[in-house]
C-alpha positions as CSV (number, residue, x, y, z in Angstrom):
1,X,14.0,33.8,52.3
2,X,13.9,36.7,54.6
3,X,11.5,33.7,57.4
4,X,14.4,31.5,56.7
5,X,17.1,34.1,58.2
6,X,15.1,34.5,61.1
7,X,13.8,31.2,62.6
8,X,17.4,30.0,62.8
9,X,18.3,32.5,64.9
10,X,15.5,32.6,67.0
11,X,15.7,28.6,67.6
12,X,18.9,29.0,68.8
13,X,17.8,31.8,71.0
14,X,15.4,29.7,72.7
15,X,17.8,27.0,73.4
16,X,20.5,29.2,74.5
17,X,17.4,31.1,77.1
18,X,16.4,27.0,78.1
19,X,19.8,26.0,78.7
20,X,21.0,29.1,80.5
21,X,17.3,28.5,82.7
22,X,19.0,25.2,83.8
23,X,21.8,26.5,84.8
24,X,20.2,29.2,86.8
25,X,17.6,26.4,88.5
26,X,20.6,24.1,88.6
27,X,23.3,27.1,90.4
28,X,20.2,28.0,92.7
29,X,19.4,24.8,94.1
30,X,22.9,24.0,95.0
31,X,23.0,27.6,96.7
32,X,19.8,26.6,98.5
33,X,21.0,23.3,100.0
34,X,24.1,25.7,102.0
35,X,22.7,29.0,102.4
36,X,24.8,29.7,105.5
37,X,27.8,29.5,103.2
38,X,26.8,31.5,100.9
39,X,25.7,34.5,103.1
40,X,29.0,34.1,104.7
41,X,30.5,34.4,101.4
42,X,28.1,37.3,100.5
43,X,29.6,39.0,103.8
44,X,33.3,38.5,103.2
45,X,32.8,40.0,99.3
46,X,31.4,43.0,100.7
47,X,34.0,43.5,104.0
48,X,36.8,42.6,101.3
49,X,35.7,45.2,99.0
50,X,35.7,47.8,101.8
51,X,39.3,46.8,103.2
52,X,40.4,47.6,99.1
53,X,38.9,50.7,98.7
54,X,39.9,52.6,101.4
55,X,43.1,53.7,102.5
56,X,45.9,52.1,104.7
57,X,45.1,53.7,107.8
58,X,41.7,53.3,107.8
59,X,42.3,49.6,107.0
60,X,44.3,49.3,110.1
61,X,41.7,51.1,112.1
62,X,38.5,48.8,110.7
63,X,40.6,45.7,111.6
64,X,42.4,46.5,114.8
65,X,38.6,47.0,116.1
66,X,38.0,43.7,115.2
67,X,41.0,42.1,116.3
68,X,40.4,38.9,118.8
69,X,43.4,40.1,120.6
70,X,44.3,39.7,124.4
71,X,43.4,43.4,124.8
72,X,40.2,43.3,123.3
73,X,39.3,39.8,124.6
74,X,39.2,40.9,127.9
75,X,37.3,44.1,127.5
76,X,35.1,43.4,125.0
77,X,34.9,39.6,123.8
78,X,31.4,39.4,122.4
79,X,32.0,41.8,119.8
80,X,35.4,41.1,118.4
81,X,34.4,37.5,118.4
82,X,31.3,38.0,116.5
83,X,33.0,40.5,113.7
84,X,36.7,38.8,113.3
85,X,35.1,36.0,111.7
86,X,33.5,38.0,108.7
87,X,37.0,39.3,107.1
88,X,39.6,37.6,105.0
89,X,43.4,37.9,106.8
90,X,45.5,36.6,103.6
91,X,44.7,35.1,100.5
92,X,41.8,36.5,98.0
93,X,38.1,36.2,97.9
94,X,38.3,34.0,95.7
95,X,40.7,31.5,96.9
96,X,38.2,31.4,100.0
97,X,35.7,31.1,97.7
98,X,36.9,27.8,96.5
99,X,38.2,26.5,99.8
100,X,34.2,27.3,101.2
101,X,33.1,25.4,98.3
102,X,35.1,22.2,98.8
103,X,34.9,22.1,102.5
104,X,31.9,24.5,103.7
105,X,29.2,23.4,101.4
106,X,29.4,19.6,101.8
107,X,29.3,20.1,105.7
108,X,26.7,22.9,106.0
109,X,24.6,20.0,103.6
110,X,25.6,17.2,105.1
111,X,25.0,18.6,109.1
112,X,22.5,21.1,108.4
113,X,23.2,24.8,109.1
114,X,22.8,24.9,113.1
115,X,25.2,22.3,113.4
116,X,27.6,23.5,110.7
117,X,27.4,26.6,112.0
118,X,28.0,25.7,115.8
119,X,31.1,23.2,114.4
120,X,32.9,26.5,112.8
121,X,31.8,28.7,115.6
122,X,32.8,26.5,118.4
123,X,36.5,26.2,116.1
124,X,36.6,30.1,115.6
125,X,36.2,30.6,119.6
126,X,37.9,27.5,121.1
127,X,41.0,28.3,118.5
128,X,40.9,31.8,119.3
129,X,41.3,31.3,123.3
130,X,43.5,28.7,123.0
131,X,46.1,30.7,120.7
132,X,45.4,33.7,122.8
133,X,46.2,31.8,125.7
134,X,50.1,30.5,124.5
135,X,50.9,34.3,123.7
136,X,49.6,35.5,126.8
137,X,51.9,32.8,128.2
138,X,54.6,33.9,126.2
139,X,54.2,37.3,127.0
140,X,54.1,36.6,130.9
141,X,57.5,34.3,130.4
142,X,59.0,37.5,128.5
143,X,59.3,35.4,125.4
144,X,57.2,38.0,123.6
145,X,56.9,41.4,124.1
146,X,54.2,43.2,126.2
147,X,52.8,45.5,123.1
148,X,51.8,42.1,121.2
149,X,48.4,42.0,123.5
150,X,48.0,44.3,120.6
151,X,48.6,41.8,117.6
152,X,45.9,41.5,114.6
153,X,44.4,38.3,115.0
154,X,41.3,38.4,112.6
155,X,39.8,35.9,109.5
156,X,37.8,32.7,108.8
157,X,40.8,30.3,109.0
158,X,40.2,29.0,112.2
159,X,36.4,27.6,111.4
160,X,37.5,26.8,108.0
161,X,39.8,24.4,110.1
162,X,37.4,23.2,112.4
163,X,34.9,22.1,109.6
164,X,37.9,20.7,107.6
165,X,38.3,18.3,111.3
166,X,34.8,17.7,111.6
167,X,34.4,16.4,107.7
168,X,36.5,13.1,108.6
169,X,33.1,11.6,109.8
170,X,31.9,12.0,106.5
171,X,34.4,10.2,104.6
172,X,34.0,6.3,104.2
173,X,36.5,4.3,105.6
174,X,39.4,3.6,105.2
175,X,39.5,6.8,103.6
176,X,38.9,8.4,106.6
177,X,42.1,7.9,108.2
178,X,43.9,8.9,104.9
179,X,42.1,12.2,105.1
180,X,42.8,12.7,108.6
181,X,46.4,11.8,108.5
182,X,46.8,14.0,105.5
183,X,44.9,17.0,107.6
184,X,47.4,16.1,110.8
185,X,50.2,15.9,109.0
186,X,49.7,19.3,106.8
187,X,48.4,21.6,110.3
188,X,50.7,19.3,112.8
189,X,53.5,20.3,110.6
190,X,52.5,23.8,110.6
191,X,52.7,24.2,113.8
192,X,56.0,22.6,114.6
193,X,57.8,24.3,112.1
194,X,56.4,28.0,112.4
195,X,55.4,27.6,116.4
196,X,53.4,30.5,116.5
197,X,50.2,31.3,117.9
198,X,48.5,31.3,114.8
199,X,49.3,28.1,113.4
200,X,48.9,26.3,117.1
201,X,45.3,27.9,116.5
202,X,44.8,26.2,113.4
203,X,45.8,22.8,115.0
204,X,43.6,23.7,117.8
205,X,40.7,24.3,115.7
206,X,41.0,20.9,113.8
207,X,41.0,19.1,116.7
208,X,38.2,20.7,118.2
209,X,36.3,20.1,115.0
210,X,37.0,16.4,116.0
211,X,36.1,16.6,118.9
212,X,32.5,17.4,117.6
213,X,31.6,13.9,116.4
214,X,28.4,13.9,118.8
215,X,27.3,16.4,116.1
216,X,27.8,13.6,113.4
217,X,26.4,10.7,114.4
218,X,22.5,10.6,113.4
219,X,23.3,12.9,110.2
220,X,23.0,10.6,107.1
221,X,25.1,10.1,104.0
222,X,28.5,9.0,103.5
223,X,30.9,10.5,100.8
224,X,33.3,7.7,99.3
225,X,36.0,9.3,96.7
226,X,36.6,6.4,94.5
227,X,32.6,5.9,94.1
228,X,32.8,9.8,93.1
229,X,35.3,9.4,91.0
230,X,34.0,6.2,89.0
231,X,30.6,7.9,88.7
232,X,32.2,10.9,87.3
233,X,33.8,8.8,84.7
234,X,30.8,7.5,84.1
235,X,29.3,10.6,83.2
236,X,31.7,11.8,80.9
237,X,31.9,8.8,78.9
238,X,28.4,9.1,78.4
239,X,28.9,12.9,76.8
């Protein structure tokens, strides 16, 4: 009796150990095929962690030196550039977390990491100068006040745009132009209602992830939603 108490157990031991061995070949792989997005991830967990732990002030120090600003764009560019784009302004980790998941992982696959990389780069900057640029305007005009060459202007939001633009050419038609509406419609919007710098940054960023089809056009693969969807159904009919 006492052998019969203990196989049981140890069967299911070994099944739950294979199983959770798929998972962990099955999690890895997928982390493998965007590794770009997941270090980028890695980086934000940690910054994000270090913006809760500390205190106000020292917050607002840590991020005002990493502000792409108009101050800090014209003395030191390079640097604020580089480290804006490796903390969260708004929302959790983990809603960015999601939102890299859905838009960063099929691009970083689908173009490969130099070429994901320069689409959300060339967003981050191109948004950044471009947004800059209408407040500086502003400013000059006196339709904003002098002291906002100071504003925080920090986060991931303008890449995340710019891939979200670029991932059009990925989509089958005519679901294409559904998507793109839909992503015109929801930043164009923005923009018009709000009129701020930020938001005229996220437009700019979508379009200048459009404007990087040249990246697209020898990458292979096509995604087609209803095709995803019917195969999903597929799949859990089987189980």
């Amino acid at each position: 009796m006492s052998g019969c108490t203990t196989e049981v157990p140890q069967t299911h031991r070994r099944r739950w150990w294979a199983r959770a061995a798929r998972a962990a070949r099955a999690t890895w792989a997928y982390v493998r095929c965007a590794p770009g997005t997941y270090v980028w991830l890695a980086i934000l967990l940690i910054t994000t962690q270090v913006i809760r732990h500390v205190d106000t002030a020292t917050a607002d120090r840590i991020l005002e030196r990493r502000s792409t600003n108009l101050h800090h764009l014209r003395v030191s560019p390079v640097r604020v550039l580089a480290t804006s784009a490796l903390w969260i302004a708004g929302g959790g980790w983990l809603s960015y977390f999601a939102l890299y998941n859905i838009f960063h992982v099929p691009a970083e696959r689908w173009l490969g990491t130099l070429r994901w990389i320069s689409v959300a780069m060339l967003a981050h900057v191109g948004a950044t100068y471009l947004s800059e640029g209408v407040l500086g305007w502003a400013i000059h005009r006196g339709l904003a006040a002098p002291k906002a060459v100071y504003t925080l202007d920090y986060g991931v939001s303008y890449a995340l745009a710019g891939v979200i633009g670029v991932l059009a050419y990925l989509i089958v038609r005519p679901w294409r132009y559904l998507y793109l509406a839909g992503v015109l419609i929801v930043y164009g919007v923005r923009a018009h209602q709000s009129r701020d710098y930020t938001s005229i940054g996220h437009l700019s960023a979508v379009l200048i992830g459009l404007a990087c089809y040249p990246l697209t056009r020898d990458r292979p693969g096509v995604f087609d939603p209803v095709a995803s969807v019917r195969g999903l159904r597929q799949r859990i009919r089987r189980k």
